[in-house]
RODO-2510 file (C-alpha; in nm, 4 decimals, decimal comma):
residues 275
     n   res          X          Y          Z
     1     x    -3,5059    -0,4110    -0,1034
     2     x    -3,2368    -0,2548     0,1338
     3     x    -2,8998    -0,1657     0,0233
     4     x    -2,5685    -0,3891     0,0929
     5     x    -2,2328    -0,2449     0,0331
     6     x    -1,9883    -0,5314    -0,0942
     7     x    -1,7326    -0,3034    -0,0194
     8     x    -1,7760    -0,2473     0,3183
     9     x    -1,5443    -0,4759     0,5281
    10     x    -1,7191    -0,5265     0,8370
    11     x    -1,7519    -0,8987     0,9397
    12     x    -2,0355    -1,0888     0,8921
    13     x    -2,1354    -1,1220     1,2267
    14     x    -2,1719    -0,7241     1,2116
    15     x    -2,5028    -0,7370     1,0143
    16     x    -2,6198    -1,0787     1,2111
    17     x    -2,8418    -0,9439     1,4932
    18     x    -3,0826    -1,2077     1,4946
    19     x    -3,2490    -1,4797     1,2904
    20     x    -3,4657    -1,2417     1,1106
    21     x    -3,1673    -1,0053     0,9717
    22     x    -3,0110    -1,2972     0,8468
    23     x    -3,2848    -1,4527     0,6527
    24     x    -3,3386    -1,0783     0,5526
    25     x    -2,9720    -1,0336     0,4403
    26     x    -2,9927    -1,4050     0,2711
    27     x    -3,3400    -1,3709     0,0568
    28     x    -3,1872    -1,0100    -0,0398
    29     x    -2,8358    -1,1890    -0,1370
    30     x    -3,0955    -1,4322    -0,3748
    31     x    -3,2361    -1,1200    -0,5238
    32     x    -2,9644    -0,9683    -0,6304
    33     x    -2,8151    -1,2960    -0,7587
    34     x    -3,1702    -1,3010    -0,9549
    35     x    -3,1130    -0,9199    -1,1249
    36     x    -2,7613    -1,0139    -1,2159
    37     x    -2,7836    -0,9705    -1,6125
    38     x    -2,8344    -1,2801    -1,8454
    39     x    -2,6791    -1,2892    -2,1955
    40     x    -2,9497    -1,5651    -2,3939
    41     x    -2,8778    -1,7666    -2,7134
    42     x    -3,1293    -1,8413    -2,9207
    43     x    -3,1667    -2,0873    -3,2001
    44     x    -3,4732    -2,1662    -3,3871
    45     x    -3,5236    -2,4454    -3,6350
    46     x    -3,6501    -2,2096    -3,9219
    47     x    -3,7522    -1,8741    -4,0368
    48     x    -4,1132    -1,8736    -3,9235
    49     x    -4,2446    -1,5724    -3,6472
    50     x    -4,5728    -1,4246    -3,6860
    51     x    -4,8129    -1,7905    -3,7207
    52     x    -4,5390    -2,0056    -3,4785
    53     x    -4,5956    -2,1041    -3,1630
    54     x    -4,2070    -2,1841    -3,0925
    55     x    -4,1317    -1,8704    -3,1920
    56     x    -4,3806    -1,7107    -3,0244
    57     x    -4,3514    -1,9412    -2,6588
    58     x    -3,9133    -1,8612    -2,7259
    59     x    -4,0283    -1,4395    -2,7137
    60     x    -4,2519    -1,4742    -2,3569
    61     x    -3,9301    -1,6929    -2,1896
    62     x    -3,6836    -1,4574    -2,3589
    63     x    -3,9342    -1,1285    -2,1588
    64     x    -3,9357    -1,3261    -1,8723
    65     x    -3,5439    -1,3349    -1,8301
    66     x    -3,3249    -1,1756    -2,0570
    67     x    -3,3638    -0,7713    -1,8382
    68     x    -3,0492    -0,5991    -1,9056
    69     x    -2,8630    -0,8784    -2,0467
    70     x    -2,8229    -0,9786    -2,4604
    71     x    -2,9654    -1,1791    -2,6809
    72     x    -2,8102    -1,3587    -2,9694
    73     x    -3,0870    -1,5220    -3,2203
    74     x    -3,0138    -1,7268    -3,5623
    75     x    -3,2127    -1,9001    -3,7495
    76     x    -3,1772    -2,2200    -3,9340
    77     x    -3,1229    -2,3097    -4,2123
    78     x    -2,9915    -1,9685    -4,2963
    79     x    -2,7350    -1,9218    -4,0415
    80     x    -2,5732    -2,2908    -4,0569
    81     x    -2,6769    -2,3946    -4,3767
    82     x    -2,4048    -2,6742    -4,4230
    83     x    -2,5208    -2,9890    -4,3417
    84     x    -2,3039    -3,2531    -4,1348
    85     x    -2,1221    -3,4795    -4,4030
    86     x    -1,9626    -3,7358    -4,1476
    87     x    -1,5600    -3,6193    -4,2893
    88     x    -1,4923    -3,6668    -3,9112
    89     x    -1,2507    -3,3582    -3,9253
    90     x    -1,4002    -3,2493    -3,6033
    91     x    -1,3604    -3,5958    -3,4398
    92     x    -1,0142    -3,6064    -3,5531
    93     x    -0,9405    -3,2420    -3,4076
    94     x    -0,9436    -3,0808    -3,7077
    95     x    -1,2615    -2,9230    -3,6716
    96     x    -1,1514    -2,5925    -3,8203
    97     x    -1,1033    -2,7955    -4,1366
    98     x    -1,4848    -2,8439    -4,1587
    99     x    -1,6778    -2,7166    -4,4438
   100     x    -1,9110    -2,5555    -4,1924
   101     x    -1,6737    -2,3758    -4,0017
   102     x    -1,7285    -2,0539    -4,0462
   103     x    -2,0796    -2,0387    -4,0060
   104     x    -2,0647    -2,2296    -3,7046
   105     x    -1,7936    -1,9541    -3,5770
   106     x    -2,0476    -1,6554    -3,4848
   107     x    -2,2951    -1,9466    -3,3266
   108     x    -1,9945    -2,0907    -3,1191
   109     x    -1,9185    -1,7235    -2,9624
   110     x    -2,2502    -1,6099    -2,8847
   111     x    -2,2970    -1,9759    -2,6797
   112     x    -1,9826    -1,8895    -2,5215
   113     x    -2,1017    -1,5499    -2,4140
   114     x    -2,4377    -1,6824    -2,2855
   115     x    -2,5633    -1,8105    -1,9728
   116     x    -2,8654    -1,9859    -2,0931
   117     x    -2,9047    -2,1613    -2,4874
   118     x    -3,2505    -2,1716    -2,6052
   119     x    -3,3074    -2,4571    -2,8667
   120     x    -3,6338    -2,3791    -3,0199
   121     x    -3,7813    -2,7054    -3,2351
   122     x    -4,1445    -2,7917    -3,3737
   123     x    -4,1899    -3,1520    -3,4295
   124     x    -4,1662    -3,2915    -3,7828
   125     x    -4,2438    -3,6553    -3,8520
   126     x    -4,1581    -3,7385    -3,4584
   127     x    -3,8348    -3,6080    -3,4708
   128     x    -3,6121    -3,2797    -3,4343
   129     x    -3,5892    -3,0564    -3,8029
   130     x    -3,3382    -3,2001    -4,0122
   131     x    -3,1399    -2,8627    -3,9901
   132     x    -3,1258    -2,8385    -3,5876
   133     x    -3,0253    -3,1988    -3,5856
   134     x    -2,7366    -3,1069    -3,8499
   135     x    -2,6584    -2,8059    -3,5977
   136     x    -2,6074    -3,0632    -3,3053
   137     x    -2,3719    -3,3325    -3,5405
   138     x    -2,1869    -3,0070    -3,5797
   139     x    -2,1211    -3,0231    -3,1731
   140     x    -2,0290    -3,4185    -3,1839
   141     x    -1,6792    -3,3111    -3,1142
   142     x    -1,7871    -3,0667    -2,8114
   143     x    -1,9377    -3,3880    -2,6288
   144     x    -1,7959    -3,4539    -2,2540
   145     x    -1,6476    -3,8245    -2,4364
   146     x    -1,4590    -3,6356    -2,7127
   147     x    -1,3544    -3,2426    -2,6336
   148     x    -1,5719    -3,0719    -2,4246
   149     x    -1,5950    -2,6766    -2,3557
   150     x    -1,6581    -2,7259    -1,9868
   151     x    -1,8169    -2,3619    -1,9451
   152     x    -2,1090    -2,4942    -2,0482
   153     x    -2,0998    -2,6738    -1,6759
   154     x    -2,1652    -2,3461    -1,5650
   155     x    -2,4666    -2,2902    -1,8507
   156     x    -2,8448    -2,4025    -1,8880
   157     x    -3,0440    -2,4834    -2,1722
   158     x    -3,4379    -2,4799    -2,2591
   159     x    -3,5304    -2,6588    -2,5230
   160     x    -3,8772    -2,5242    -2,6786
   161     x    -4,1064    -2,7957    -2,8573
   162     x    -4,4570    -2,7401    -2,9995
   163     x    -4,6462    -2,9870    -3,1852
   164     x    -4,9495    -3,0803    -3,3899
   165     x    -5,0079    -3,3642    -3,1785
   166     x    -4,7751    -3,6896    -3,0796
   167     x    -4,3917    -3,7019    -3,0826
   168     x    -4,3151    -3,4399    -2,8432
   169     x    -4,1559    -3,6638    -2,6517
   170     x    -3,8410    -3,8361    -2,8880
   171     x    -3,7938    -3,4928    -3,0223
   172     x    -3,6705    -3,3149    -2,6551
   173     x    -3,4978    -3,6470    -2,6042
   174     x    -3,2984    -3,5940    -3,0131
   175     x    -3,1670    -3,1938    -2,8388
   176     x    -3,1582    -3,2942    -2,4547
   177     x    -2,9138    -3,6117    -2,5635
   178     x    -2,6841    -3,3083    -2,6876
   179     x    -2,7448    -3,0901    -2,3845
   180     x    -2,6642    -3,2836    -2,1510
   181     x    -2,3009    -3,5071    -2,3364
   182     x    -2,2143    -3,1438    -2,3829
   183     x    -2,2292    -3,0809    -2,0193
   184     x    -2,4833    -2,8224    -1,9842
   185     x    -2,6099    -2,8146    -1,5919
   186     x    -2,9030    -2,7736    -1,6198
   187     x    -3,1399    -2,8553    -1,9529
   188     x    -3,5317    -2,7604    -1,8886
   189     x    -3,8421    -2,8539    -2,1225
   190     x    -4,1303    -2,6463    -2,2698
   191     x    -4,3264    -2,8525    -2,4853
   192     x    -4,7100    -2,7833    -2,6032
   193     x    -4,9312    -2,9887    -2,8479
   194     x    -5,0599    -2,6731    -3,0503
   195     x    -5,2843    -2,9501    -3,2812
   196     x    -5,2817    -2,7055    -3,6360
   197     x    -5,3826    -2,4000    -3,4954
   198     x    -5,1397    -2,1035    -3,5926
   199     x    -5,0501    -1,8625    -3,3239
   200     x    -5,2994    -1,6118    -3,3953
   201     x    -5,5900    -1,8723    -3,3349
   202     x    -5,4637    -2,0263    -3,0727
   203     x    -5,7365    -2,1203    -2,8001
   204     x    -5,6818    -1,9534    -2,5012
   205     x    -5,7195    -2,2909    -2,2803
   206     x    -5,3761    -2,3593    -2,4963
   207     x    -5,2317    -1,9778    -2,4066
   208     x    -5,3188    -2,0327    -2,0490
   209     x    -5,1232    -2,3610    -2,0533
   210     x    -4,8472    -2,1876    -2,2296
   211     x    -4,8116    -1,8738    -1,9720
   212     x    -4,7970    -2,1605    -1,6560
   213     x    -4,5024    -2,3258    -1,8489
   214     x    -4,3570    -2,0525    -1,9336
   215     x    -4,3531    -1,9190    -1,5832
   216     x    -4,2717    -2,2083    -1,4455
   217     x    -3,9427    -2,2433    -1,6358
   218     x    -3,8344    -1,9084    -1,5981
   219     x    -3,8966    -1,9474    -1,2040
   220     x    -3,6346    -2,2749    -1,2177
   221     x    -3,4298    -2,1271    -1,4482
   222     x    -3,3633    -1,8295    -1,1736
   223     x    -3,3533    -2,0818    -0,9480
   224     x    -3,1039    -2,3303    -1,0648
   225     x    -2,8743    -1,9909    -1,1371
   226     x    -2,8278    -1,9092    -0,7886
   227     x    -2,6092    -2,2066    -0,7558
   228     x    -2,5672    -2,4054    -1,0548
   229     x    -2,4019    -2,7845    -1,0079
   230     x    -2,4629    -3,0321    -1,2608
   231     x    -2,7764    -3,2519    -1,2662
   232     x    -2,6695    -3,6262    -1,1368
   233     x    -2,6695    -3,7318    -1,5290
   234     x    -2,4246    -3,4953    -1,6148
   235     x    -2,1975    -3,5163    -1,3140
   236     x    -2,2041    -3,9141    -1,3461
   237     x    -2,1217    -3,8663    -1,6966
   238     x    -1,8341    -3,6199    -1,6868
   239     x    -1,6869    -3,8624    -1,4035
   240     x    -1,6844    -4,1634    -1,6177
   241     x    -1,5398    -4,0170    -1,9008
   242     x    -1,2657    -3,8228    -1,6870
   243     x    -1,1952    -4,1288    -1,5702
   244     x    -1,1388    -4,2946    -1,9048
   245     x    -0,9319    -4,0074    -2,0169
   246     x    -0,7320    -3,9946    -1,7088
   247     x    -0,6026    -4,3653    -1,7498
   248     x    -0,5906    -4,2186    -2,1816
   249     x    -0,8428    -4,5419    -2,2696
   250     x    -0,9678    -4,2943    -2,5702
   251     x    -0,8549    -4,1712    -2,8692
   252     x    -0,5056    -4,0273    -2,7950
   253     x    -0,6082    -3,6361    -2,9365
   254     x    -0,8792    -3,6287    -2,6482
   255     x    -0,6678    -3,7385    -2,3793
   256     x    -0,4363    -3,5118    -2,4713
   257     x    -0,7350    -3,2215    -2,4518
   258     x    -0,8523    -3,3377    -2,1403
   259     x    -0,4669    -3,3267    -2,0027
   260     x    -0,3906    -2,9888    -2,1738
   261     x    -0,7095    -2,8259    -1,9824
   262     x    -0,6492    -2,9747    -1,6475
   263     x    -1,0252    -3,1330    -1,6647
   264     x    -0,8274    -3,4724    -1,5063
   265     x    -0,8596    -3,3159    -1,1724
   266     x    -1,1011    -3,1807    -0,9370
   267     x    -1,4614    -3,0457    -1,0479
   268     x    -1,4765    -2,8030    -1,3255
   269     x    -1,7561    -2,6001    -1,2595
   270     x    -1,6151    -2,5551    -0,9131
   271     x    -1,2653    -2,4494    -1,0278
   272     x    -1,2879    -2,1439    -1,2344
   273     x    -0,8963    -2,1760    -1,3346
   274     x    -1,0236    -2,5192    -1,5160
   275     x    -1,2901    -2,3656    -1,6957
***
């Protein structure tokens, strides 16, 4: 790959000799946009490592991006162990008043620091974990309706779902429902029926399928990064509920966010001073 200054102040036009210099100074612009360092987040639904297959899937996506960049991993339950009690604290703008505070604290700041969020869920009983879905009421507040962090406009998440065989599908839609009302960009999807095989015994027609995924996501996930807008979902979502908070049709301590952070005007994840 050949060397461009960023300091040097010659115009454009300098470097632009023909059509092939400037696809050659574009697709090198694109790889240096793809070696820029990515802090990950990751957050499994329990404890388990050596005989997962989440766990296992989350560690080849995690080689396949995270280069100089850092990752942030917790596990649940230990790391948020409180479960969502419905007090509404949060709702009410209070959310520092929650029980679970604290522990959500350290899980808050590492998100904040990241440019891509893992959520990493087996299936039980058709459904997210019980503890990752207690993780996500902790968010309710954070949703685009209430009072969002619009950062995460400028983030992407991968949500990781193995299972023994059906229900794969209704438990990416339980996370990607909180992806995308938080206002990630971008959400992408690994799931793999594993039947009951642990990870050690997995066939290798199943590892094969794996490693394409796997791949595959990392290749949109680079992708995506090079200019990240939010999908159509997202964007229509954000403008509705701008909207409603604009004309303050909601409750009166999320207009009153949505005011305060200037997120009334123009497009957040093109106006760095909003974010």
């Amino acid at each position: 790959m050949s060397s461009i200054n960023f300091l040097d102040r010659r115009p454009f036009h300098y470097y632009n000799t023909g059509t092939g210099a400037l696809h050659s100074l574009t697709r090198n612009l694109y790889l240096l946009l793809e070696e820029l360092p990515m802090n990950i987040t990751v957050i499994y639904a329990s404890g388990r490592k050596t005989r997962s297959s989440t766990y296992q899937i989350a560690q080849m996506l995690i080689k396949e991006l995270l280069e100089d960049g850092t990752c942030f991993s917790f596990f649940l339950p230990d790391d948020m162990p409180h479960i969502c009690t419905g007090c509404r604290a949060c709702i009410l703008g209070k959310e520092h008043a929650c029980k679970g505070a604290a522990a959500m604290a350290p899980i808050l700041e590492a998100m904040e620091q990241s440019e891509l969020i893992l959520f990493c869920a087996p299936t039980y009983v058709y459904h997210v974990p019980g503890q990752m879905k207690s993780l996500l009421d902790h968010l309710a507040y954070r949703w685009m309706v209430h009072r969002p962090d619009l950062t995460f406009m400028k983030k992407q998440a991968v949500i990781i779902n193995t299972a023994a065989g059906g229900g794969m599908r209704s438990t990416v839609r339980d996370i990607k429902d909180s992806t995308e009302n938080l206002g990630f960009a971008r959400t992408h999807c690994i799931s793999q029926s594993v039947w009951d095989y642990a990870w050690n015994d997995l066939p290798e027609s199943f590892r094969k399928s794996i490693q394409h995924k796997v791949t595959r996501t990392a290749r949109n996930v680079r992708h995506c990064a090079r200019h990240l807008t939010p999908s159509p979902k997202v964007w229509c979502e954000f403008t509705l509920y701008r909207f409603l908070h604009k004309h303050k049709k909601m409750s009166t301590v999320d207009d009153t966010y949505w005011q305060e952070h200037g997120y009334n005007t123009g497009w957040p994840w093109k106006n760095k001073k909003a974010l």
